[in-house]
C-alpha positions in Angstrom: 18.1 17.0 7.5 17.6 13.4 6.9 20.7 11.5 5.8 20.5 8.9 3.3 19.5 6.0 5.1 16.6 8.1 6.0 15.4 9.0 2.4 16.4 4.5 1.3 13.7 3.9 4.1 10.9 6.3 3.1 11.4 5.3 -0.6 11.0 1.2 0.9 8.3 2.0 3.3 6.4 3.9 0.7 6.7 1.5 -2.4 9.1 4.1 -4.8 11.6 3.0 -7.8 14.2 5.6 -8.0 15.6 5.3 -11.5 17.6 7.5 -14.3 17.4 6.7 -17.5 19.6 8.2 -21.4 16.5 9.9 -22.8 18.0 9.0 -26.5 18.3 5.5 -26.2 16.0 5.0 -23.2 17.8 2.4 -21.5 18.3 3.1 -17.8 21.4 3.9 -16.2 20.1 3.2 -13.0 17.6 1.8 -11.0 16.9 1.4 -7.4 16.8 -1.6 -5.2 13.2 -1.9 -4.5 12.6 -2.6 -8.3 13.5 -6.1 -6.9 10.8 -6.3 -4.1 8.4 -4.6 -6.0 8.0 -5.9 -9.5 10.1 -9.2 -9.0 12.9 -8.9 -12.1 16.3 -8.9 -10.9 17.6 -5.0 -10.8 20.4 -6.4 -13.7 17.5 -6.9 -16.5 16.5 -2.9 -16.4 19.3 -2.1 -17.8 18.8 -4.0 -21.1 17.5 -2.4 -24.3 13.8 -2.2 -24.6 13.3 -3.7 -21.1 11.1 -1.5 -19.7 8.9 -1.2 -23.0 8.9 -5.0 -22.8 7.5 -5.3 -19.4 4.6 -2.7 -19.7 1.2 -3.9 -20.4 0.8 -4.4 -24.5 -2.6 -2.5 -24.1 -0.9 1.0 -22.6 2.1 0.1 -24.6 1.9 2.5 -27.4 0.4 5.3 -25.5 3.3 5.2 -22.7 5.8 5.4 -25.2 4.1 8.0 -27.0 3.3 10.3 -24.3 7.1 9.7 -22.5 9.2 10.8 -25.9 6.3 13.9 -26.7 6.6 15.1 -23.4 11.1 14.9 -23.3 10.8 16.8 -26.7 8.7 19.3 -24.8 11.6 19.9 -22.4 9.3 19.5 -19.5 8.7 17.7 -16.3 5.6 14.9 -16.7 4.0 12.1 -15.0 1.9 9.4 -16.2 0.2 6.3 -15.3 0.2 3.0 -17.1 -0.3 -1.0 -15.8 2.9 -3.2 -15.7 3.0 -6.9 -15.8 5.2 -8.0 -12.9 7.9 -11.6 -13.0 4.8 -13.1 -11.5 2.3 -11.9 -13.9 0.3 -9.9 -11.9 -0.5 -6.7 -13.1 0.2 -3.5 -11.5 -0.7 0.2 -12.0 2.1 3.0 -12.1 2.9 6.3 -11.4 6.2 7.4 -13.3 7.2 11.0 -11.7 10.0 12.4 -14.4 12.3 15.0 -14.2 14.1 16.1 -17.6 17.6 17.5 -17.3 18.3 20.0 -20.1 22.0 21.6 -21.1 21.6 23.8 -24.4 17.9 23.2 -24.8 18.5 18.8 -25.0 17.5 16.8 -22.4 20.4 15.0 -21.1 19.1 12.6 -18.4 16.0 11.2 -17.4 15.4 11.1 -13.7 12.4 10.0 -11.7 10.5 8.0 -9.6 8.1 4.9 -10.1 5.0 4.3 -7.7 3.0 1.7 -7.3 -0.4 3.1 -7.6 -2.8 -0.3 -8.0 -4.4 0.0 -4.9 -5.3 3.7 -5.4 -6.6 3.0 -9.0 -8.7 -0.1 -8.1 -10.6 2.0 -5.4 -11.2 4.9 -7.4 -12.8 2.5 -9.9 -14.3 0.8 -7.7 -15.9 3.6 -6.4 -17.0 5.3 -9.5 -18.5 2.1 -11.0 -20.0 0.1 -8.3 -24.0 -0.5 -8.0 -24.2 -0.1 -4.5 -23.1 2.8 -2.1 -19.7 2.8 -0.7 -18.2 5.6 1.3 -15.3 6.0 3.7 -15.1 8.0 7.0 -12.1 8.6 9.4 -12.3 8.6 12.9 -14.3 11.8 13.0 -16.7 10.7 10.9 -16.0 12.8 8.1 -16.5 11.8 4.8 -13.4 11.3 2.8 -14.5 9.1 -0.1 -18.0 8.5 -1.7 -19.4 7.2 -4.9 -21.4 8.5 -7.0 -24.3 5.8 -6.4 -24.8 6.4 -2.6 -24.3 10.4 -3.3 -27.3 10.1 -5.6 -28.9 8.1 -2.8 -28.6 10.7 -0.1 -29.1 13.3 -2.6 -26.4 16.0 -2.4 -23.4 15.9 -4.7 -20.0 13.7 -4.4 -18.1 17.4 -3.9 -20.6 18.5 -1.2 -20.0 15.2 1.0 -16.3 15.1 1.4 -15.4 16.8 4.4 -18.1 17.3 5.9 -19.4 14.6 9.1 -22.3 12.6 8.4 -24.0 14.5 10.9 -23.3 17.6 9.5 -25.4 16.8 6.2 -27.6 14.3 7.0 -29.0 14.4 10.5 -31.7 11.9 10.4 -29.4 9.7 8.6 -27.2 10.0 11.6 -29.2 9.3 14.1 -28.9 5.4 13.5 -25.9 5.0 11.5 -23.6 7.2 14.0 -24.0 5.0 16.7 -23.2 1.9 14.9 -19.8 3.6 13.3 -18.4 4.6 16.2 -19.0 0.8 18.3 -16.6 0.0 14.6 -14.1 2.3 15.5 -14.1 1.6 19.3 -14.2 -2.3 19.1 -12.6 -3.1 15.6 -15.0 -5.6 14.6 -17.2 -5.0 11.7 -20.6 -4.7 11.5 -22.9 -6.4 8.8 -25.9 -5.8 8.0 -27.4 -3.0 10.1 -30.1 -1.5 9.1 -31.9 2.0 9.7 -34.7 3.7 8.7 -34.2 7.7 7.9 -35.2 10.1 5.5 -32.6 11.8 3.2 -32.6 14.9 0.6 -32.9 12.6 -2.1 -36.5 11.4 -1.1 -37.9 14.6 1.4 -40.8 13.3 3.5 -40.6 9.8 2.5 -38.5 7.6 5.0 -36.5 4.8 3.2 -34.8 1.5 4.6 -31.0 0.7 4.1 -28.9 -1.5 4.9 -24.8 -1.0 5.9 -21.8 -3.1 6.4 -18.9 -1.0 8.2 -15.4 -2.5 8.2 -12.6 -1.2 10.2 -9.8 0.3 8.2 -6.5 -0.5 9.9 -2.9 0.5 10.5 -0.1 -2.5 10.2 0.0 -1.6 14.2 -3.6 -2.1 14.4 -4.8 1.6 15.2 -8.1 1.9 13.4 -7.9 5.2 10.9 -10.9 5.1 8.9 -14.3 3.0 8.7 -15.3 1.8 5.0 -19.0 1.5 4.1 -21.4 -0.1 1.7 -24.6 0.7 1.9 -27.7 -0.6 0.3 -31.3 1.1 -0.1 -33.7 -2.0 0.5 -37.2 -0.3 1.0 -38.3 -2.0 -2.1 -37.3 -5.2 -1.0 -38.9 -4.6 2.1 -42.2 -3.3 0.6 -42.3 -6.5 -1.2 -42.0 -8.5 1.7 -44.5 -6.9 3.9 -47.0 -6.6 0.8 -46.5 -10.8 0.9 -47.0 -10.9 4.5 -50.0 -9.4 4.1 -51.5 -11.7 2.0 -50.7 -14.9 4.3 
């Protein structure tokens, strides 16, 4: 069983705010350490009235408010997100994890856990929004993340890629871009702007250009885990520039 210097360095290593708070005056009655580290207030300002509410981000305000006191009235565990602005200014996304501890059907303490979520939420956004194709892959080429834009590009579904290796859904595809992930995920050095020349499900019979940029994804150790991926579909471009070569 881990003892409880074990637990204090999980919570550090994995960016979590311990905390308990009165659930009818919502002021904390405790908060953990890493509130420091993480959001830069000194751990004594938490436990002033209407600190928290203070700190949160005036546009998810209202709603985290709202959705914390329905849910405690509901006598039920909960977790939301909303965006913080830190001592610094920055802003960061959180998860708040809460436990509610009932005695006679009223909650009596608040207990749970805050995580800092930003880097989680700015790729999924990113993901979902961007005009270009962007994937991930670990080390056996599986996909493990794609948007929507390069899944309409191959032309099979976001749900069918994930999983599955590039190989396994897109063979002709795979034939040049396979060789060019794996010299990432053998050397560590990026590669930008490779191109290749394939036909996908999205266009059957017609073979397309693209071009890809693969960037390592790496452990604080160094050990590559994953290769990132943006990918660009450039036959028009390149139609364009042969139809102007043909005219010189």
């Amino acid at each position: 069983m881990a003892n409880d210097g074990h637990i204090q360095r999980m919570l550090d290593a994995a960016n979590i705010i311990p905390w308990e708070a009165d659930p009818q005056t919502w002021q904390f009655t405790y908060v953990g350490l890493q509130v420091e580290r993480l959001l830069g207030y000194p751990r004594d300002q938490w436990y002033e009235k209407d600190f928290w509410t203070s700190t949160i981000l005036p546009e998810d305000r209202e709603f985290a408010i709202n959705f914390c006191e329905s849910s405690t009235k509901r006598l039920s565990d909960f977790e939301f997100e909303y965006r913080m602005v830190k001592a610094d200014g920055d802003v960061i996304w959180l998860r708040d994890i809460v436990h509610v501890e009932i005695e006679d059907g009223v909650p009596q303490l608040l207990r749970g856990f805050m995580i800092d979520n930003t880097v989680s939420n700015r790729i999924e956004h990113l993901y979902s929004i961007a005009p270009v194709g962007l994937c991930y892959f670990d080390t056996d080429l599986r996909f493990l993340y794609i948007n929507e834009w390069l899944a309409r590009i191959n032309g099979l579904s976001v749900k069918a890629h994930l999983g599955k290796t590039i190989d396994e859904l897109l063979k002709d595809v795979a034939t040049g871009v396979v060789p060019q992930l794996r010299h990432v995920l053998q050397t560590g050095e990026p590669i930008i702007e490779g191109t290749v020349e394939a036909e996908t499900p999205a266009h059957p019979g017609e073979s397309r250009h693209y071009m890809h940029n693969y960037y390592p994804d790496k452990n604080k150790d160094g050990t590559i885990v994953g290769v990132s991926c943006v990918v660009y579909d450039i036959t028009g471009r390149n139609e364009l520039e042969s139809g102007s070569r043909a005219r010189l």
